[in-house]
GUDO-872743 format. One record per residue (C-alpha): z, x, y; residue in one letter; residue number from 1. Coordinates in steps of 0.001 Angstrom, whole numbers, plus 500000, padded with zeros to 6 digits. Layout:
<atoms>
     c3     c1     c2 r   k
      Z      X      Y A NUM
...
</atoms>
This chain:
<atoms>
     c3     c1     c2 r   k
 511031 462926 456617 X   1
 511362 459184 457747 X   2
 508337 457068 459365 X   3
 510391 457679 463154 X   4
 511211 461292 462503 X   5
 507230 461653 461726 X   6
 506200 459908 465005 X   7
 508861 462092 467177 X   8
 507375 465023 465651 X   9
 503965 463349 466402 X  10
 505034 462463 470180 X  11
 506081 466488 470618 X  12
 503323 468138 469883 X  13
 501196 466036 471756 X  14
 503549 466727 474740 X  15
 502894 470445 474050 X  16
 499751 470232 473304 X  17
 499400 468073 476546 X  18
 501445 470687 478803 X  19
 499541 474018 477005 X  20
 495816 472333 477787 X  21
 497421 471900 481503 X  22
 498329 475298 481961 X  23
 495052 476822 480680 X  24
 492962 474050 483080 X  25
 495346 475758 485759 X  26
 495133 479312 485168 X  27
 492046 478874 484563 X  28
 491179 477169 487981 X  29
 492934 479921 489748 X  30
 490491 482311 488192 X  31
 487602 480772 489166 X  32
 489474 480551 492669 X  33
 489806 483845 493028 X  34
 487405 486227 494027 X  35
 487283 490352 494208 X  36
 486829 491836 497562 X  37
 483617 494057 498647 X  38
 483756 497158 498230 X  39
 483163 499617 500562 X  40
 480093 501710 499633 X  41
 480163 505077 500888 X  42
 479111 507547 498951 X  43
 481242 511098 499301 X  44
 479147 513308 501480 X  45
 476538 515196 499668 X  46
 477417 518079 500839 X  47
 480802 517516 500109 X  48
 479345 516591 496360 X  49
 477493 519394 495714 X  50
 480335 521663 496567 X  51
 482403 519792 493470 X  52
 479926 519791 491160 X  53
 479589 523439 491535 X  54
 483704 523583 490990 X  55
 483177 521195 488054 X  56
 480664 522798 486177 X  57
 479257 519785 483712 X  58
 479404 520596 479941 X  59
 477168 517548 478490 X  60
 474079 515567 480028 X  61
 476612 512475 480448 X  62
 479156 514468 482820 X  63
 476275 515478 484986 X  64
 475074 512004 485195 X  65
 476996 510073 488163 X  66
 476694 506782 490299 X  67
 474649 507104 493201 X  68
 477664 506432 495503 X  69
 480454 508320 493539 X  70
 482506 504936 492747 X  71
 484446 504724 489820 X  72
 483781 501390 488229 X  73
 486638 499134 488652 X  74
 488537 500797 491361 X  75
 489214 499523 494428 X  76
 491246 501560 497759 X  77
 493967 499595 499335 X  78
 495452 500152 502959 X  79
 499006 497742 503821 X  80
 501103 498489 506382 X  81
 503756 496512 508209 X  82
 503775 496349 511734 X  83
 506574 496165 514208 X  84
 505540 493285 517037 X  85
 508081 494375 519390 X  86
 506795 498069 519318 X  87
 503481 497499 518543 X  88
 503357 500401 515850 X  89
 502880 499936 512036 X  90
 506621 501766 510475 X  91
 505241 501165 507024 X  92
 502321 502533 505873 X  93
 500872 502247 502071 X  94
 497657 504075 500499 X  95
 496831 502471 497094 X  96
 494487 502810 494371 X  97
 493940 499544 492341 X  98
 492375 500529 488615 X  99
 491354 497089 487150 X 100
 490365 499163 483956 X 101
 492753 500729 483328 X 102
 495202 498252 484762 X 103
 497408 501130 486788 X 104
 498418 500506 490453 X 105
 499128 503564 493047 X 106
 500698 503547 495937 X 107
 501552 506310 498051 X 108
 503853 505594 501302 X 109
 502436 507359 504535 X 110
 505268 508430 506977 X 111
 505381 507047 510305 X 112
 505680 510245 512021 X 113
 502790 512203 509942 X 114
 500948 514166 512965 X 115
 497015 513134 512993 X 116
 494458 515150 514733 X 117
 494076 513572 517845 X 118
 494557 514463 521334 X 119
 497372 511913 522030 X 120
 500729 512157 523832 X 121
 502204 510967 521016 X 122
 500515 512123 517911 X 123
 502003 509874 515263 X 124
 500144 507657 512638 X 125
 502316 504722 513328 X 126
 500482 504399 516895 X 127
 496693 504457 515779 X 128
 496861 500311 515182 X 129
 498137 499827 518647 X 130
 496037 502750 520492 X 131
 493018 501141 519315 X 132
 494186 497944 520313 X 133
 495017 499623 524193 X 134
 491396 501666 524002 X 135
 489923 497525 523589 X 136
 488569 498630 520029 X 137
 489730 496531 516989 X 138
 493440 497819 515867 X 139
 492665 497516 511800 X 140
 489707 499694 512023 X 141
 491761 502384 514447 X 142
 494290 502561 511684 X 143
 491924 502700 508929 X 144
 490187 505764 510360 X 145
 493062 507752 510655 X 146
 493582 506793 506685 X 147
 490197 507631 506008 X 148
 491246 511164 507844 X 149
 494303 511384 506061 X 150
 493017 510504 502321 X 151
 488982 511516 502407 X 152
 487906 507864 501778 X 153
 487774 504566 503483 X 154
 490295 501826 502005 X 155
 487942 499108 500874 X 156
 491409 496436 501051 X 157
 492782 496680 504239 X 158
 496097 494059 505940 X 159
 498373 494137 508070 X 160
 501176 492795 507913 X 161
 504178 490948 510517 X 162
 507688 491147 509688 X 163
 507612 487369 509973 X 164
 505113 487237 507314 X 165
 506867 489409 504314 X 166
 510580 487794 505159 X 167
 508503 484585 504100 X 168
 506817 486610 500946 X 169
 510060 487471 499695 X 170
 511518 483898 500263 X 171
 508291 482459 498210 X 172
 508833 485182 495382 X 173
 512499 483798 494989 X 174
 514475 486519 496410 X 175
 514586 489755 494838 X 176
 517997 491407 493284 X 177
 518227 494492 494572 X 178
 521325 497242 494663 X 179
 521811 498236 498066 X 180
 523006 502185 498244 X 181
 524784 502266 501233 X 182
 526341 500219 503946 X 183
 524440 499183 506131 X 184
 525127 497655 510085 X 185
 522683 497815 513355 X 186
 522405 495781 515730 X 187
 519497 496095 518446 X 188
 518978 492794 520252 X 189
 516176 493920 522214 X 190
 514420 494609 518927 X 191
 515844 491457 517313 X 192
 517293 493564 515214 X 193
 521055 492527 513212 X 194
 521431 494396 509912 X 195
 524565 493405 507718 X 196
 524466 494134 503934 X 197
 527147 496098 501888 X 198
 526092 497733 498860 X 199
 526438 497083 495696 X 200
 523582 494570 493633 X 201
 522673 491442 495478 X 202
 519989 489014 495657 X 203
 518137 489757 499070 X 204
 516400 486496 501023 X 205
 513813 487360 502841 X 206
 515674 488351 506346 X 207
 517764 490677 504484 X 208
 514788 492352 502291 X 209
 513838 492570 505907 X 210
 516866 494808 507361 X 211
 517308 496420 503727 X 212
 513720 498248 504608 X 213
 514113 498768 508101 X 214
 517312 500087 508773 X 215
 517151 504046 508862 X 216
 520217 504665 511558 X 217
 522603 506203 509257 X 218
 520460 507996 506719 X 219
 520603 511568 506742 X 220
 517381 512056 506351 X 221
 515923 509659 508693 X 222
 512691 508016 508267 X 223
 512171 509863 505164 X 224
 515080 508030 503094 X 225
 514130 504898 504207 X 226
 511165 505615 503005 X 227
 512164 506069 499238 X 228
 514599 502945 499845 X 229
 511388 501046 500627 X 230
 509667 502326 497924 X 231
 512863 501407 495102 X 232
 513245 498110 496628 X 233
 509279 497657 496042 X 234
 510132 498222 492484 X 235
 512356 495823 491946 X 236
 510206 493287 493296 X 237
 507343 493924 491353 X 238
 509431 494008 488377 X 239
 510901 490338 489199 X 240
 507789 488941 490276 X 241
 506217 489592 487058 X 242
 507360 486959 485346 X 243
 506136 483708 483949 X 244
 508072 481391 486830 X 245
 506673 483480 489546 X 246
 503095 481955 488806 X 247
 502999 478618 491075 X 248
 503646 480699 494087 X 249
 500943 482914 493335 X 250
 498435 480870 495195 X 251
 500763 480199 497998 X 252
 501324 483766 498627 X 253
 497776 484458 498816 X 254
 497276 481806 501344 X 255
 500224 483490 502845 X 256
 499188 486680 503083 X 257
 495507 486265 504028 X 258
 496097 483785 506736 X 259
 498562 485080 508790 X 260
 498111 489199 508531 X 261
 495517 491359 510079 X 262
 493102 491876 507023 X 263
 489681 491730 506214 X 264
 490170 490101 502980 X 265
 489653 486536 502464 X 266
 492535 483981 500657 X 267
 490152 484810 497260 X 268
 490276 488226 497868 X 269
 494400 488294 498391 X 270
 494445 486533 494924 X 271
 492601 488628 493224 X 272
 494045 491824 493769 X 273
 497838 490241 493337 X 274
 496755 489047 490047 X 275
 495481 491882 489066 X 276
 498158 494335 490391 X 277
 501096 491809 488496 X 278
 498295 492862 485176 X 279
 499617 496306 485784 X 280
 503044 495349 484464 X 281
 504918 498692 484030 X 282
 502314 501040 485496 X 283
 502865 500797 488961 X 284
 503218 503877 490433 X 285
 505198 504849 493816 X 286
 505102 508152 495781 X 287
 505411 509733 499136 X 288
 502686 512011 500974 X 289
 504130 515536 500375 X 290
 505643 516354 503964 X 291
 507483 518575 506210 X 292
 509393 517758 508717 X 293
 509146 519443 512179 X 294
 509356 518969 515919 X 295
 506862 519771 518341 X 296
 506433 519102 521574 X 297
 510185 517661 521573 X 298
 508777 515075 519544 X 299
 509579 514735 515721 X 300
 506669 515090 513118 X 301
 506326 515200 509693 X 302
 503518 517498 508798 X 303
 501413 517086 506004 X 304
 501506 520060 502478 X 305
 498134 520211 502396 X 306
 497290 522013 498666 X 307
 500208 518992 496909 X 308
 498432 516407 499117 X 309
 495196 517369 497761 X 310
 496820 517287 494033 X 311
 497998 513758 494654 X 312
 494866 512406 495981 X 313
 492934 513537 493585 X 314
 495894 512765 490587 X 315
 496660 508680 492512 X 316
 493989 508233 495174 X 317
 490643 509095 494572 X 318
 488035 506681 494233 X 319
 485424 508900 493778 X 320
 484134 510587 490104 X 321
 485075 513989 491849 X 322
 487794 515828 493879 X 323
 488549 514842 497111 X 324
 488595 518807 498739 X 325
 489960 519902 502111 X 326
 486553 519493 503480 X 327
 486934 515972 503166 X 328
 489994 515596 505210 X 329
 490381 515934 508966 X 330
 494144 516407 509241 X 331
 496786 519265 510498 X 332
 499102 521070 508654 X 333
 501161 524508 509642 X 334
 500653 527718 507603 X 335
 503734 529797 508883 X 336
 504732 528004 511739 X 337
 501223 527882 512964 X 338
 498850 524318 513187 X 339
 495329 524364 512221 X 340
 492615 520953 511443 X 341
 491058 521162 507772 X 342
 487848 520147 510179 X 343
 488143 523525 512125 X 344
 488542 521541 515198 X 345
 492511 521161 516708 X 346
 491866 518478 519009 X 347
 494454 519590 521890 X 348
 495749 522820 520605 X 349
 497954 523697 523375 X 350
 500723 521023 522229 X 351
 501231 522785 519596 X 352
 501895 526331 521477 X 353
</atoms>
C-alpha cells in the first residue's frame, strides 16, 4: 500500500471514528433527556385482592410474596385518544400496556360507541372528554375515569390528541406507505372534512393518514371497520418508523406531542415511552375490545362481552400481579337481550327498557 493510500485509509477511519463518537454523544444525550413518567400508585382494592389470591392459590413462599401496591415492575398503563375539535368527542380511543421488561407493547382500540354506565342522554364513551369539560371538571380526567371503569385500573400515561397534531406526526415520521383497501370519497365541509384516496399502496402525508383513519361512510360495518383500518395502518407506521433514519425526529416528535395535546406527561416523559415502545420492534400488539353491536334507545351502541373482555385484560392490560375480575369493572353488558352493571348499580335503567 503506497504512503497516500495509507493516509486516505488514515483520514477514513478517523471520519468514522469521528461520526460513531458523535452518534453515541447524541444518543446518549437523548437518554439522559429523557425521563419515565410517574406512575400511578394505586394499589388493586384489597378486597378485590384477597378475592384473587383465594382464585390463585400460591404454590411456593415467592408466589405469595407481592408488592404492596400490586405493580408489576416495569409496566406502565397508557390512555391516547384522538379527539374531534369540531364535535368535541374523542373517535379514537387506545388502552395500552407498555412492558419495558419485557419490551412488548399492547394496545387495545376502545369503540366510540361502547355504552358506559352513566345516566347520560347519550351514553357513549366518545362523549366523557367533552361532558366533563360541559360539567366545568377537567376533560382528561372525565375520560380517564370511564377507562378506569372500562379496564379496572387507572392509565398512568394519559394524551390527547388534535387531528392537527397527528397530520403533523405523520409528516415528521416521513409519511407512511400504506395500502389503502377501498375507495374512499367524503366530503363534509362543515366538518372540514374532504377524503380522496383510491386504493391500492401509497405513501400517505399526513392529511391523508388523516382521512385514511377517519373515513367510515362506506364500510359495512361502520365504526367497527374503521376501527381495524386504524389499527393496520398503525402497523405500518410503527414498522416504518423503526428504523435507523427515523431517529432525528424522535426528539421533535416528543416536543410535538407533549406540547400541543391534552396530556399529563411532560416532553421527557413523551420521549421516553416512544423510545421505548420503537424497543419493542416486532412485538407490538393490536386488538379491539370484544363487542356487540346493538341499538337502544334509537341510538347505536356497541356493548361490551364481558367474560373475553376480562380474558384480554388480564392476557394485554393488566398492570397488576393478579386478575383484573368483574368486581373491578363498573361497566354494562346484555345477557339475553337484557343490561345489567358488573357494580350492581344500572345508573338509569329505564333507557334500556
Amino acid at each position: 500500500m503506497t504512503e497516500q493510500n495509507k493516509r486516505r485509509l488514515r483520514l477514513a477511519l478517523a471520519i468514522i471514528s469521528a461520526a460513531a463518537v458523535l452518534i453515541i454523544a447524541a444518543l446518549s444525550a437523548y437518554r439522559i433527556w429523557e425521563r419515565p413518567p410517574e406512575r400511578q400508585e394505586e394499589a388493586q382494592p384489597a378486597e378485590l385482592r384477597e378475592e384473587a389470591e383465594e382464585a390463585l392459590a400460591p404454590s411456593s413462599p415467592a408466589e405469595a410474596e407481592r408488592a404492596p401496591t400490586g405493580r408489576s415492575d416495569g409496566v406502565y398503563t397508557l390512555l391516547l385518544a384522538g379527539l374531534d375539535r369540531a364535535s368535541s368527542s374523542t373517535d379514537t380511543i387506545l388502552v395500552g400496556r407498555l412492558d419495558t421488561g419485557r419490551r412488548r407493547l399492547d394496545l387495545v382500540s376502545i369503540p366510540r360507541d361502547t355504552i358506559i354506565n352513566r345516566d347520560w342522554s347519550v351514553r357513549k364513551i366518545n362523549a366523557a372528554y367533552a361532558a366533563a369539560a360541559n360539567a366545568g371538571a377537567v376533560p382528561l380526567d372525565g375520560l380517564r375515569e370511564q377507562i378506569r371503569c372500562l379496564t379496572g385500573f387507572t392509565p398512568d400515561c394519559c394524551a390527547v390528541v388534535d387531528l392537527d397534531v397527528f397530520e403533523q406526526a405523520v409528516d415528521l415520521a416521513g409519511g407512511v406507505d400504506y395500502e389503502v383497501p377501498v375507495p374512499m370519497h367524503y366530503d363534509d365541509p362543515a366538518q372540514g372534512l374532504s377524503i380522496h384516496l383510491e386504493p391500492g399502496l401509497q405513501h400517505l402525508d399526513g392529511k391523508q393518514a388523516m382521512g385514511l383513519v377517519r373515513y367510515r361512510s362506506g364500510y359495512v360495518n361502520g365504526d367497527l371497520d374503521r376501527v381495524a383500518v386504524q389499527q393496520s395502518f398503525l402497523r405500518a407506521a410503527a414498522a416504518q418508523f423503526v428504523s435507523l433514519g427515523s431517529i432525528p425526529n424522535l426528539r421533535a416528535l416528543a416536543l410535538l406531542l407533549a406540547e400541543h395535546t391534552d396530556t399529563d406527561l411532560s416532553a421527557a416523559n413523551v420521549a421516553f415511552l416512544l423510545r421505548q415502545a420503537l424497543l419493542c420492534g416486532d412485538e407490538i400488539h393490536l386488538a379491539v375490545m370484544p363487542n356487540t353491536p346493538a341499538e337502544t334507545h334509537g341510538l347505536s351502541y356497541t356493548y361490551v362481552e364481558l367474560e373475553p373482555w376480562l380474558d384480554m385484560l388480564n392476557e394485554s392490560l393488566n398492570p397488576f400481579d393478579l386478575p383484573i375480575t368483574a368486581a373491578n369493572l363498573d361497566l354494562v353488558y346484555r345477557v339475553d337481550g337484557r343490561v345489567y352493571a358488573t357494580s350492581g348499580i344500572l345508573r338509569g335503567a329505564e333507557y334500556y327498557w
